[in-house]
N, C-alpha and C positions, 0 to 999 in steps of 0.2 A: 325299763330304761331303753332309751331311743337313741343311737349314737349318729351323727355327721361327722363329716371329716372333711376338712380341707386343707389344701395342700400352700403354702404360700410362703412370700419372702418380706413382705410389710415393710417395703425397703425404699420410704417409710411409711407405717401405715396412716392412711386419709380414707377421705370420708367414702370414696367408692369402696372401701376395704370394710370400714362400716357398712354401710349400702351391703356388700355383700354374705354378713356373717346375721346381720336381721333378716334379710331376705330368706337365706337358708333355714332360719327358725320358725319364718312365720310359715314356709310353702311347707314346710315336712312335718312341723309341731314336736319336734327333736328335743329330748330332755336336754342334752351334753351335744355339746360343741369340740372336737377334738384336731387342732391344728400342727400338721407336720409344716416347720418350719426354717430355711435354709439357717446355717450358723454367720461364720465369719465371710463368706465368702458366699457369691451367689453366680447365678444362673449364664448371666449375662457375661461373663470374666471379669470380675473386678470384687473389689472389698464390697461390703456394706458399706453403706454411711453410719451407718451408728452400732453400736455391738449387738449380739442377739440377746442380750437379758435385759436390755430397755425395748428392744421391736417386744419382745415376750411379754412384757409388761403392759406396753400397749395395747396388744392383742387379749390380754387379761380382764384388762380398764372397759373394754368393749366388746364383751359376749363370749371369749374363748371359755373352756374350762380347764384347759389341759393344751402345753405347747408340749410338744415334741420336737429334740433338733434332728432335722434330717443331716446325714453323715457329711464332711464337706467333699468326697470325690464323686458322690452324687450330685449332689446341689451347685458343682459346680461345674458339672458337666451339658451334655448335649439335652435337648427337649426328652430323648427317647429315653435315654438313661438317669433321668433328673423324674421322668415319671416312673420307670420303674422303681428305684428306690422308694421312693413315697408311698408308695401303691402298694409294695411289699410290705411297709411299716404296716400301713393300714391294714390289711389285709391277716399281717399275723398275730395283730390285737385281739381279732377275735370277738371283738365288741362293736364294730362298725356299721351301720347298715346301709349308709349311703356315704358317697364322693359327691360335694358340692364344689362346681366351680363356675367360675366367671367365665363368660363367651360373648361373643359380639353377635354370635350364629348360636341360637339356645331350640334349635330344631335337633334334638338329640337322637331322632332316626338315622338324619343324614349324616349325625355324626359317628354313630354305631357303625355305618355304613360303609363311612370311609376307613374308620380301623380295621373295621371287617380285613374292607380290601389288602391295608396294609399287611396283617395278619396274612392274609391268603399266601401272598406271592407270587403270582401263576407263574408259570415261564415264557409268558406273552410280555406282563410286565417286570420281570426280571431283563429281560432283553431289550425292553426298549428304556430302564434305569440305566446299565452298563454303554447303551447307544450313546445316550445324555452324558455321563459321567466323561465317556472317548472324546465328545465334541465341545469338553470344556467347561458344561457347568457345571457351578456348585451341586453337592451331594442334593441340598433342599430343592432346587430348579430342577435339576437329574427328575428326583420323585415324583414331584408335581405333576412334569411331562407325561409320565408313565402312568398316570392316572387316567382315569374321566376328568371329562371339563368340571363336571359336577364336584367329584371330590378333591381335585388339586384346588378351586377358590376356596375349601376351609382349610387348607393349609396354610393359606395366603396372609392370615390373620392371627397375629401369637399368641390369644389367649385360647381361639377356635382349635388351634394347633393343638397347644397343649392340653384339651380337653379330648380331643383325636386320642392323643397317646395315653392320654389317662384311660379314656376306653380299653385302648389296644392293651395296655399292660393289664385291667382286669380280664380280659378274654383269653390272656396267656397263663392267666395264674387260675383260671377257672373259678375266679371269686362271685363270692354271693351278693358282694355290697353292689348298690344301683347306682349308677351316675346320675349325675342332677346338673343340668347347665341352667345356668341363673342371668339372667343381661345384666352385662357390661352395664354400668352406669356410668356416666360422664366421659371424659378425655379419653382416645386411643392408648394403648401401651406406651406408645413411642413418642405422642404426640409434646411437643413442649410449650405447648401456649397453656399461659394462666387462666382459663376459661371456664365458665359454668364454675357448680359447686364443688366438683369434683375432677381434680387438675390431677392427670397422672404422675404416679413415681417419678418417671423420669423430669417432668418438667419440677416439679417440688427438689429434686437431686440439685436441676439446672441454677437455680434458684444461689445458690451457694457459691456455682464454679464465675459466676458473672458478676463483679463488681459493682457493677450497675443499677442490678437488683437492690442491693444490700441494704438500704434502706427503704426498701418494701416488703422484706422478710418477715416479718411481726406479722404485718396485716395480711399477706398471702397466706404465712401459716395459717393463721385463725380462719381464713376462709376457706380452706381446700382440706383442712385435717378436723377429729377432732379437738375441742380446745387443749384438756389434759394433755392430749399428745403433741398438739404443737407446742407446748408448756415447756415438753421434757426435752423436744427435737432442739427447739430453742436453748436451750440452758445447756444443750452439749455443746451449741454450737458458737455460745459465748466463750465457755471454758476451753473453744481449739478442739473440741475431741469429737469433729466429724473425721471420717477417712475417706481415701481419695486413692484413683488407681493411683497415679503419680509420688503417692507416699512409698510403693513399692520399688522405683526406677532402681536406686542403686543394690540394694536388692538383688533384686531379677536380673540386672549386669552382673552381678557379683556369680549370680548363677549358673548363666548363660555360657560365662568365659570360663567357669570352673570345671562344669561336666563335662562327661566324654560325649563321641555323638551317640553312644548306646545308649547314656540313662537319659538321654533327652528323645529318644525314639521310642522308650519305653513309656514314655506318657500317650496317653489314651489319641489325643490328638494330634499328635504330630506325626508327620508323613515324613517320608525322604524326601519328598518336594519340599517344602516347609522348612524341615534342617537345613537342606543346601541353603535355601533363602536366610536362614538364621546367621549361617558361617559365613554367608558375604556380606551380609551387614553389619556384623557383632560390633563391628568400632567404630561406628556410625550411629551407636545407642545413644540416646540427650536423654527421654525417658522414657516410660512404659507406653504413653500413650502415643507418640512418635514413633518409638519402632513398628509398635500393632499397625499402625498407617505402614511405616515403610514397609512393613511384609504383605499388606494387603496387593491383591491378585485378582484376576476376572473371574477363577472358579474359584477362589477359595476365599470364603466370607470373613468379617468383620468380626463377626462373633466367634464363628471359631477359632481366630488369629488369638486374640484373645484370649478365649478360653485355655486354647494351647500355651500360652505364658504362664496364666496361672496353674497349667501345671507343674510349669516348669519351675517356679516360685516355691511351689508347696510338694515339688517332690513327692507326683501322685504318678503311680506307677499301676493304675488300674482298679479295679472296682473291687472291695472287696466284699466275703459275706457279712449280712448284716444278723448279728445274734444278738444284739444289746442297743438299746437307744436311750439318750441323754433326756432325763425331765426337764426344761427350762422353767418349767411355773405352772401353777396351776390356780384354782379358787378354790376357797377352806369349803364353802358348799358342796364342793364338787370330790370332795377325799374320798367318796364311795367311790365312784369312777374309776380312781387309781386302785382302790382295794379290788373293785373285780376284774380291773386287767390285769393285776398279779397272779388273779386266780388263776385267770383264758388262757390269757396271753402265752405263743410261744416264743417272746423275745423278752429279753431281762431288761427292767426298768433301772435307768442309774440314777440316782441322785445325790452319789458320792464316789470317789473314786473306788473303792473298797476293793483293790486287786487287780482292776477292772484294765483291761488292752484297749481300750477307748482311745482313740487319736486325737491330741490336743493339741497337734503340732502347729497347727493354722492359726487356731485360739493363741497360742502363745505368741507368733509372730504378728498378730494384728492389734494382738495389748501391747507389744513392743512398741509398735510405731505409735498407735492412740497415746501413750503413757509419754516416749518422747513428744510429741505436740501440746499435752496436756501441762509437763510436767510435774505430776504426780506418779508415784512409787506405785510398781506393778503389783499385781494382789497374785497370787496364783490361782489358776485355774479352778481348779476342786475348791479351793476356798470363798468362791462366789458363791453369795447365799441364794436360793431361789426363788424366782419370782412367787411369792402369794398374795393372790390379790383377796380381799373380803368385799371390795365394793359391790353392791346391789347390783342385777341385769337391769 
């Protein structure tokens, strides 16, 4: 048995997401495909657009064998700490042999090289980081600087990024699995034009928020996704039950105006700069995504601002250990899989509540708002059945 792993958020998943889980089978010849996968919340600060037991699903329909949910104060945190969680999943399985990921930059020397560095921290670049940090830039900019020219351009690019820290965090845990960088197929990360076969997340997201579109929805899906998936993407999106930052605004005011400025300092992201910025504008809030704007700042980025919200939303007060991970789904093929990571494995597999200190709290508040939009009656949590898929690879 040959195991991969990939790390991902399928948010939602399209054809480069495809593109990337064949590519990973054909370059390795991988019996099992093993995807750690964000839940309600993701990377970026904001909800999902669709829940994580239909992305699991997808991901099922198309080469997965086994979703795993990554925890959400990981997955919905910083690059560094969104790979360490995952990397640790991976890594305590016990059954992994390699980390497959998507890169724009799939020269995996350079990118060794660069974690390397980060890993190192000489006190050359420790002091020209805190130089950067004094003269106002962002943490990300700060880094960069403090780099080689060489190593700050794969920073430059989020998937190269995240392939960086997925290094760096195996070289910290001294693991055995190999990274695998695979090319980027199609659209940028960020990019939001409907082009080529393979239109990024973001622009398929875009798709939704613009009226305009809306009667091109059908035939974008069908072109940018696979069909199945744009079947299902569509049929949520009939029934009202995609989510949207903005479904959280009153929410997150309700939050903001509640806590003291301790439990909002206690979140991972938020600085004393940041709070003060919070408490001069607190009544000045319309929604989530207007305040993220009014908070934004020279050094203090977009995504953090962000990020920092939804801590504040889900009342995350830091990373905790990880001893137990949730099964989202897997293929009936694939049940040996699960039998010999019960065996390896040093983390306890869920796939029922049974006692279990599992935080649902995010899952609960995100079927709140999907269920109001949809209006249909909430299911609980643990009573979700799991994805199994039987469809052929």
């Amino acid at each position: 048995m040959t195991v991969a792993g990939i790390i991902a958020e399928y948010n939602p998943f399209h054809n480069g997401h495809l593109f990337h889980i064949e590519e990973t089978r054909r370059l390795t010849g991988c019996s099992h495909v093993i995807v750690i996968m964000s839940g309600s919340f993701v990377q970026r600060g904001a909800p999902a657009l669709i829940d994580k037991h239909l992305r699991a699903k997808m991901a099922l329909c198309h080469g997965a064998d086994l979703v795993l949910e990554l925890p959400c104060p990981y997955a919905s945190a910083s690059a560094e700490r969104f790979a360490t969680g995952a990397v640790e999943i991976l890594d305590r399985l016990n059954m992994v042999d390699m980390l497959s990921f998507g890169s724009e930059n799939t020269d995996l020397e350079q990118i060794t090289r660069t974690a390397n560095a980060l890993c190192e921290e000489t006190p050359d670049f420790s002091k020209k980081l805190q130089k950067g940090l004094q003269t106002g830039l962002t943490f990300a900019q700060a880094r960069a600087a403090a780099l080689p020219a060489e190593y700050a351009a794969l920073l430059s690019r989020p998937n190269t990024l995240l392939g960086v820290e997925y290094c760096r965090a195996l070289r910290k845990r001294h693991s055995p699995i190999r990274p695998l960088a695979v090319p980027r197929r199609g659209s940028g990360h960020h990019d939001t034009g409907l082009t080529g076969p393979a239109a990024s997340a973001s622009a398929l997201r875009g798709l939704f928020q613009h009226t305009s579109f809306k009667n091109e929805i059908p035939r974008q899906l069908s072109r940018h996704m696979p069909a199945d998936a744009a079947d299902m993407l569509y049929d949520r999106y009939r029934q009202n039950g995609l989510v949207f930052t903005d479904d959280f605004s009153q929410l997150l005011q309700y939050r903001i105006l509640l806590q003291p400025d301790d439990a909002l300092l206690a979140c991972p992201d938020v600085s004393p700069e940041l709070l003060n910025r919070i408490r001069r504008c607190q009544y000045a809030f319309a929604s989530f995504n207007q305040f993220a704007d009014l908070l934004k700042t020279r050094n203090m980025t977009h995504s953090r601002i962000r990020r920092s919200l939804i801590q504040i939303l889900l009342n995350i007060h830091g990373y905790p250990p990880i001893n137990e991970v949730r099964v989202l789904g897997f293929r009936r093929e694939s049940a040996s899989l699960l039998s010999e990571i019960h065996k390896k494995s040093s983390l306890r597999l869920l796939t029922s509540q049974n006692e279990s200190t599992y935080d649902i709290s995010a899952d609960i508040l995100y079927d709140m708002v999907q269920c109001r939009k949809t209006g249909r009656d909430m299911i609980p949590e643990w009573s979700k059945p799991l994805q199994i898929s039987g469809k052929d690879r």
